[in-house]
C-alpha positions in Angstrom: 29.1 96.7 170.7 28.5 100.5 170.4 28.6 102.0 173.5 25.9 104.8 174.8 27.8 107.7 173.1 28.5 106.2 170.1 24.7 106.0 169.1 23.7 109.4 171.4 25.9 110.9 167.8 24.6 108.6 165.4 21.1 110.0 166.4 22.0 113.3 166.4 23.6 112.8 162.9 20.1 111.5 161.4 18.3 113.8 163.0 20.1 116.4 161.2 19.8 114.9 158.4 16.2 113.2 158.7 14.4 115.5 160.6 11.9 117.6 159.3 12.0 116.0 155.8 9.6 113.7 153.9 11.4 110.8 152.3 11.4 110.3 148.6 12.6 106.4 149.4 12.5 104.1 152.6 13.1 100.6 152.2 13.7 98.0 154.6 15.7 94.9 153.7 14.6 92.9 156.9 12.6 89.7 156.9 9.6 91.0 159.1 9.5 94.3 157.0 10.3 93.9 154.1 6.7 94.8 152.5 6.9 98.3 154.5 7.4 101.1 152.4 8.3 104.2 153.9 8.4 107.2 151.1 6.1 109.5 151.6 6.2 109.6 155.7 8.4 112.9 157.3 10.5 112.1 160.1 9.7 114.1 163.3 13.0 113.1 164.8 15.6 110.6 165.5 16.2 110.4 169.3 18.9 107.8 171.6 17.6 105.8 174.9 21.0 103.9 176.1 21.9 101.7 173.2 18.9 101.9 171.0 17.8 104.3 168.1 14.3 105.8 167.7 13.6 107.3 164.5 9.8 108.6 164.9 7.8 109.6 162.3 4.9 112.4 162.0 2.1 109.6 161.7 2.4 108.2 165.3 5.1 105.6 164.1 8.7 104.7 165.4 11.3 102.8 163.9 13.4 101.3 166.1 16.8 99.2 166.0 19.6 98.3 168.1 22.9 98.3 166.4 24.1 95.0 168.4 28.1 94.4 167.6 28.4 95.4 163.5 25.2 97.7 162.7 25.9 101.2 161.7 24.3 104.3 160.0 26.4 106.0 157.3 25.2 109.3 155.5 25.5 109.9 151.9 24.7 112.3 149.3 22.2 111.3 146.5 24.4 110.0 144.5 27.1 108.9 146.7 28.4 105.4 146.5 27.8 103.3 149.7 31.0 102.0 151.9 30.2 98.6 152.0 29.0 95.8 150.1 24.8 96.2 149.4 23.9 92.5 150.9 24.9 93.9 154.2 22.1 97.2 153.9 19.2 96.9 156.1 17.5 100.0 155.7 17.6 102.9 153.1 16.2 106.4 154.0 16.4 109.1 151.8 15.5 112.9 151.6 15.7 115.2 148.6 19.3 115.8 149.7 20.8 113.2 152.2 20.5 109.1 152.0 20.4 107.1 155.4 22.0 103.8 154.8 21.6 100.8 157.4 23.8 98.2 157.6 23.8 94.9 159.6 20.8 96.1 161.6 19.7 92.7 163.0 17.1 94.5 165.5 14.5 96.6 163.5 10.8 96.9 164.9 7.9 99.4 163.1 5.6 100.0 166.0 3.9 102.8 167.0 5.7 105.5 169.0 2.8 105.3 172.3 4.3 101.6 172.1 8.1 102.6 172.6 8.1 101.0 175.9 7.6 97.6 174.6 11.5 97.7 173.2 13.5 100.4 176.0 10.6 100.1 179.0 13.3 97.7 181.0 15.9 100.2 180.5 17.8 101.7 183.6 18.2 105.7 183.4 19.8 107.3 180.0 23.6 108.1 181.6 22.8 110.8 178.6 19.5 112.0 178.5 18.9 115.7 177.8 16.5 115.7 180.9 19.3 114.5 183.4 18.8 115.6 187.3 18.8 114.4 190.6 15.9 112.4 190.3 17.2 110.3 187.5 20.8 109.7 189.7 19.2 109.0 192.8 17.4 105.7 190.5 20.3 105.0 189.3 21.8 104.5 192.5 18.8 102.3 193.5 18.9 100.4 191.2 22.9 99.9 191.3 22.6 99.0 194.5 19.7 96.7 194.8 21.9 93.9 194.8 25.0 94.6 196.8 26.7 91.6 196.2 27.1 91.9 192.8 30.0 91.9 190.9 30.7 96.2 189.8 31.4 95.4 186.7 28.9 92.9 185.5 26.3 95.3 187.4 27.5 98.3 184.7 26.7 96.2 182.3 23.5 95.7 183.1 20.9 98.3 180.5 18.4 97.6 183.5 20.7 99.7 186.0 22.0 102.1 183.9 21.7 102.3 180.3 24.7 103.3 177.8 27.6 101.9 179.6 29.4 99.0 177.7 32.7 97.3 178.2 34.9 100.3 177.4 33.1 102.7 179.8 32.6 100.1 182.8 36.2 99.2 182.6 37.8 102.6 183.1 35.3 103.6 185.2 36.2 100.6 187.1 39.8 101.8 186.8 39.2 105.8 187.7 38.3 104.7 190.9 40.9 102.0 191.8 38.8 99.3 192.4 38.8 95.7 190.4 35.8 95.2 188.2 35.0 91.9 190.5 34.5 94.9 193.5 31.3 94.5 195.3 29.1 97.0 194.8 28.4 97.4 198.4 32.5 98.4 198.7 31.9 101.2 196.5 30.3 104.9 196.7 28.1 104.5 193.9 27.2 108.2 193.3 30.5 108.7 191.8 30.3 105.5 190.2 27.2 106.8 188.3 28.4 109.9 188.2 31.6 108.9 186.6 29.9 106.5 184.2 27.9 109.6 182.9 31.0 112.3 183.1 32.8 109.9 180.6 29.9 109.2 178.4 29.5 112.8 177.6 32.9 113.9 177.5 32.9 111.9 174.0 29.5 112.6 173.3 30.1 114.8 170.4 33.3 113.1 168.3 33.3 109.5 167.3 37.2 108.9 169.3 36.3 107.5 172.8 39.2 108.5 175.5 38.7 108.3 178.7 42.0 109.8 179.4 41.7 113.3 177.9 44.3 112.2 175.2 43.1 112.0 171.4 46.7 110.4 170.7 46.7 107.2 169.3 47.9 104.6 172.4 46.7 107.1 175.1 43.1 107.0 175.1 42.8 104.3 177.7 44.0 103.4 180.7 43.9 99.9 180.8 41.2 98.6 178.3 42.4 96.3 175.0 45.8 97.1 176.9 48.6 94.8 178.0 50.1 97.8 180.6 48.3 100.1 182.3 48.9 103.6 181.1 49.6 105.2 184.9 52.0 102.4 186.1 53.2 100.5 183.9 52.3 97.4 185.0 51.1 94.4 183.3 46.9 94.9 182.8 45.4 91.5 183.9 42.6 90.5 181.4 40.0 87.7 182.2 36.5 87.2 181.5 33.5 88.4 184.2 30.1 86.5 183.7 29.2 82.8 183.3 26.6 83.0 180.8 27.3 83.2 177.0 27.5 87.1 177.3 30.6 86.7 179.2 32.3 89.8 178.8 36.3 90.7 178.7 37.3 92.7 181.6 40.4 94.2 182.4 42.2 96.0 185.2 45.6 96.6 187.0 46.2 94.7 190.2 48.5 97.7 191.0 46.6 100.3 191.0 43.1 98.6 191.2 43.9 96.5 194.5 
């Protein structure tokens, strides 16, 4: 699943694209909305919260999706030819100069924008919104730590805590601090966690390669996530799954170096 910074530059993308235009075409292939036309409405602008993709429009209006595990926006000229097969598009927007393609977008809502909180209201604070201060880390702490028993990893997980962090992020940020992602989060200093969690998210804010190593080069941009050694020791990465619900996620660390 797309992790917080991966749709923080898909918005910005559309918004470049989108914002401030009226569209000459917006369709959407989706069961619940598939009478909707769009064409004619301007886009005021295409905002992130966590995981989830705004696109509001200048007559009160928000379209909003979640990109789950295979969604994705691609960008096209008029008369480019789309990258993947049309029975998998889920939304066209188009502008005079720029088409907004949607693909596998399971999650699409048309509501209007005073309504947003219906869809992100049970989200923890945005590891990267704009507005970021001590007020929004000092909730993120509470909330981290409202249950102290809980497993550090699962906890990261959660959008309710903090929103943005996925399996990537909560793993190496596991890692960076040397602790196992089964950690209580009472045995942990969780400003830095949170601190850390949004450090990392913003370091690859702006390009679509996600290290959290400061290496671009292929095989280096993790420590121990999707590996089978850790990158700093050596040692053999142990790889399990954390949760007993159908989520259950992978998670992975290095009994060496996170004891």
């Amino acid at each position: 699943m797309p992790e917080g910074d991966t749709v923080f530059l898909t918005c910005h993308r559309l918004h470049e694209a989108l914002a401030g235009h009226r569209l000459v075409r917006g369709e959407l292939r989706h069961p619940r909305l598939s009478t909707l036309d769009l064409a004619g409405r301007s886009v005021r602008e295409v905002r992130p919260a966590g995981k989830h993709l705004l696109i509001r429009f200048d007559d009160g209006h928000t379209l909003h999706n979640h990109l789950r595990m295979d969604g994705a926006w691609h960008l096209y000229g008029p008369a480019g030819r789309w990258r993947r097969p049309a029975h998998q598009v889920r939304a066209v927007l188009a502008t005079e100069r720029q088409v907004a393609v949607g693909f596998n977008l399971h999650d699409l809502r048309w509501l209007p924008t005073a309504e947003e909180p219906r869809v992100i209201g049970h989200l923890g604070p945005d590891l990267l919104a704009a507005d970021w201060d001590d007020d929004h880390e000092a909730e993120a702490v509470r909330r981290l730590t409202a249950d102290p028993d809980r497993e550090l990893g699962l906890a990261l997980l959660d959008q309710s805590v903090v929103a943005g962090l996925g399996n990537i992020y909560q793993t190496e940020v596991c890692f960076l601090i040397g602790r196992s992602p089964r950690t209580r989060v009472a045995d942990v200093d969780a400003h830095r966690v949170v601190r850390l969690g949004r450090e990392l998210l913003l370091r690859n804010a702006w390009h679509p390669e996600q290290s959290t190593t400061k290496s671009l080069r292929p095989g280096t941009r993790h420590w121990v996530y999707g590996r089978r050694t850790c990158l700093r020791c050596g040692g053999p990465v142990h790889r399990a799954t954390q949760g007993r619900d159908p989520g259950s996620r992978v998670s992975y660390h290095c009994p060496r170096c996170q004891p």
